[in-house]
C-alpha positions in Angstrom: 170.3 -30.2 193.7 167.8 -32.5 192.8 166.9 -35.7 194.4 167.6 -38.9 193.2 165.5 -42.6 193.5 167.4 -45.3 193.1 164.7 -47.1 190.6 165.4 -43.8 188.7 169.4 -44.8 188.4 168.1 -48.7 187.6 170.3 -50.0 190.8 169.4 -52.9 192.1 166.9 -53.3 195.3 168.3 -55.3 198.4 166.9 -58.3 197.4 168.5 -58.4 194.2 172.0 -58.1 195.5 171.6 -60.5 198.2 173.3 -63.2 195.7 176.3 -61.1 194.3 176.8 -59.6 197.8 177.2 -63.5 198.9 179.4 -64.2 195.6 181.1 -61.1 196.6 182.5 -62.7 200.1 183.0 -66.0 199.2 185.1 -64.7 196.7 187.4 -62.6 199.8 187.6 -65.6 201.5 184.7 -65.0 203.7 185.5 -61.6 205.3 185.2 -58.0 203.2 184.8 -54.0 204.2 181.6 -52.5 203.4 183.4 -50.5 200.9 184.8 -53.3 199.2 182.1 -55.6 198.9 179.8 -52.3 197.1 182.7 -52.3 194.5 182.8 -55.9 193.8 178.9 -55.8 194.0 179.3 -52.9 191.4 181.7 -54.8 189.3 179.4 -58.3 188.8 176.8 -56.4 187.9 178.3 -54.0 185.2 176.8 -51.1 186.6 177.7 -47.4 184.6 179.7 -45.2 186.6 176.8 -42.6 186.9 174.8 -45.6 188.5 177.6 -46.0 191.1 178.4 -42.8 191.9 175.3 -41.1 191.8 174.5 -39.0 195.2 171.0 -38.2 196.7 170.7 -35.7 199.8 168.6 -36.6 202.8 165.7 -34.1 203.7 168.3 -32.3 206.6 170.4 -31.9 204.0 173.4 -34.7 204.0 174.6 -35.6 200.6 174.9 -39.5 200.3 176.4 -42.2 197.6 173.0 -44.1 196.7 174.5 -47.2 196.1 176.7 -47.9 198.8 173.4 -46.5 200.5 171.6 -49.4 199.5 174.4 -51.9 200.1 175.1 -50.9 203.4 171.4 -50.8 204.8 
């Protein structure tokens, strides 16, 4: 499997989703899973469905979702 970056998928850095993640919540009435908040991040921002759901695997081997990856951290 080859690795994926996430500037090679064109998502967003952490600075760039600071404002739709704070959309994102006001928007649930202030409180939001993880989960939930990367889809409605997603969703504002159009990304393609390859962008979202795009995996990358750590170098010991665990596969991960690169977006919610970014999200989350």
């Amino acid at each position: 499997m080859q690795s994926v970056t996430r500037e090679a998928l064109m998502i967003p850095s952490q600075n760039q989703l600071v404002l739709p993640l704070l959309k994102a919540i006001h928007d649930a009435a202030g409180t939001m899973r993880a989960k939930d908040a990367a889809d409605a991040i997603a969703e504002k921002l159009e990304l393609a469905s390859d962008e979202r759901q795009s995996c990358a695997v750590t170098p010991g081997g665990k596969k991960f979702n690169v977006f919610d990856r970014t999200i989350r951290c």
